[in-house]
C-alpha positions in Angstrom: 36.8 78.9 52.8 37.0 79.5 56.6 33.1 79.3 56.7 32.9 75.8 54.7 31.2 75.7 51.6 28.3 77.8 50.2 24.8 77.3 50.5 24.7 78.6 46.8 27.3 78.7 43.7 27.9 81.2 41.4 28.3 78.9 38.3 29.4 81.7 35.9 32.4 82.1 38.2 34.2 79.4 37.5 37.0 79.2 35.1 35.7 75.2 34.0 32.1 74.8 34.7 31.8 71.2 33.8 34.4 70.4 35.7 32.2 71.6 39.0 29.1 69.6 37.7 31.5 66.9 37.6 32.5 66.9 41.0 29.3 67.2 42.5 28.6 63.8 40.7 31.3 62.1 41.8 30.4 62.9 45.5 26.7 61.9 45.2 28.1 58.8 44.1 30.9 58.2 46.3 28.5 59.1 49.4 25.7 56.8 48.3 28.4 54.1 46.8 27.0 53.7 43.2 28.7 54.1 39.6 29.3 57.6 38.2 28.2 56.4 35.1 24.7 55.5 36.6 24.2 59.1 38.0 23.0 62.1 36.1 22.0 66.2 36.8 18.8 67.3 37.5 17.7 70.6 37.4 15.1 72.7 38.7 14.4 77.0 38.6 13.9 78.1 41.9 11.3 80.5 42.6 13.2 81.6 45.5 16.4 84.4 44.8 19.6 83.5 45.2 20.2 85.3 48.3 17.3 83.9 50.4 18.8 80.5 50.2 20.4 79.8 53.3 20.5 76.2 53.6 22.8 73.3 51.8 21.1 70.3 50.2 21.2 67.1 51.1 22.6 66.0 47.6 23.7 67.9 44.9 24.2 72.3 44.7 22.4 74.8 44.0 23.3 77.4 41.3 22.9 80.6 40.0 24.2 83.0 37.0 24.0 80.7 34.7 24.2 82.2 30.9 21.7 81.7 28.1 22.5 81.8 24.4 19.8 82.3 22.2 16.5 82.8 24.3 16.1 84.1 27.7 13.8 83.1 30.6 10.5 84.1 31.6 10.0 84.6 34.9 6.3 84.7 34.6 6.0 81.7 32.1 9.1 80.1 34.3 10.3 79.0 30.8 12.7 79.6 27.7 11.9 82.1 25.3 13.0 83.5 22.2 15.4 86.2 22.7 15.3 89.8 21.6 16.2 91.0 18.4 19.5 92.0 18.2 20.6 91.8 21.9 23.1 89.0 23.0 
């Protein structure tokens, strides 16, 4: 808190996810004076580890820890795939 907000978030650290998502909506569209209900979240994998980002968007956050539930990723495909047999 005494440095401002973080370049990156730790979404799996919150209590109420959504609730996060939410808010970052609401100030994209307070900031660029548009409906809520007109905006929607984009996402992208960064190639880039979470500890080499340094610098804030302009819009939106930037996330990382975020839990997968039947599949896992790829790095090398940088995609979704099936998960392991037997492992959560």
């Amino acid at each position: 808190v005494d440095n401002g907000l973080p370049a990156v978030f730790w979404i799996s650290g919150f209590f109420f996810p959504q609730a996060f998502l939410t808010g970052t909506l609401q100030n994209f569209a307070r900031k660029n004076q548009v409906g809520i209900d007109t905006c929607s979240l984009d996402f992208r994998n960064q190639t880039v580890q979470h500890t080499d980002i340094t610098d804030k968007p302009e819009d939106g956050v930037i996330i990382w820890g975020l839990f997968l539930e039947g599949c896992r990723w790829d790095s090398e495909a940088n995609s979704l795939i099936e998960s392991r047999p037997k492992e959560l």
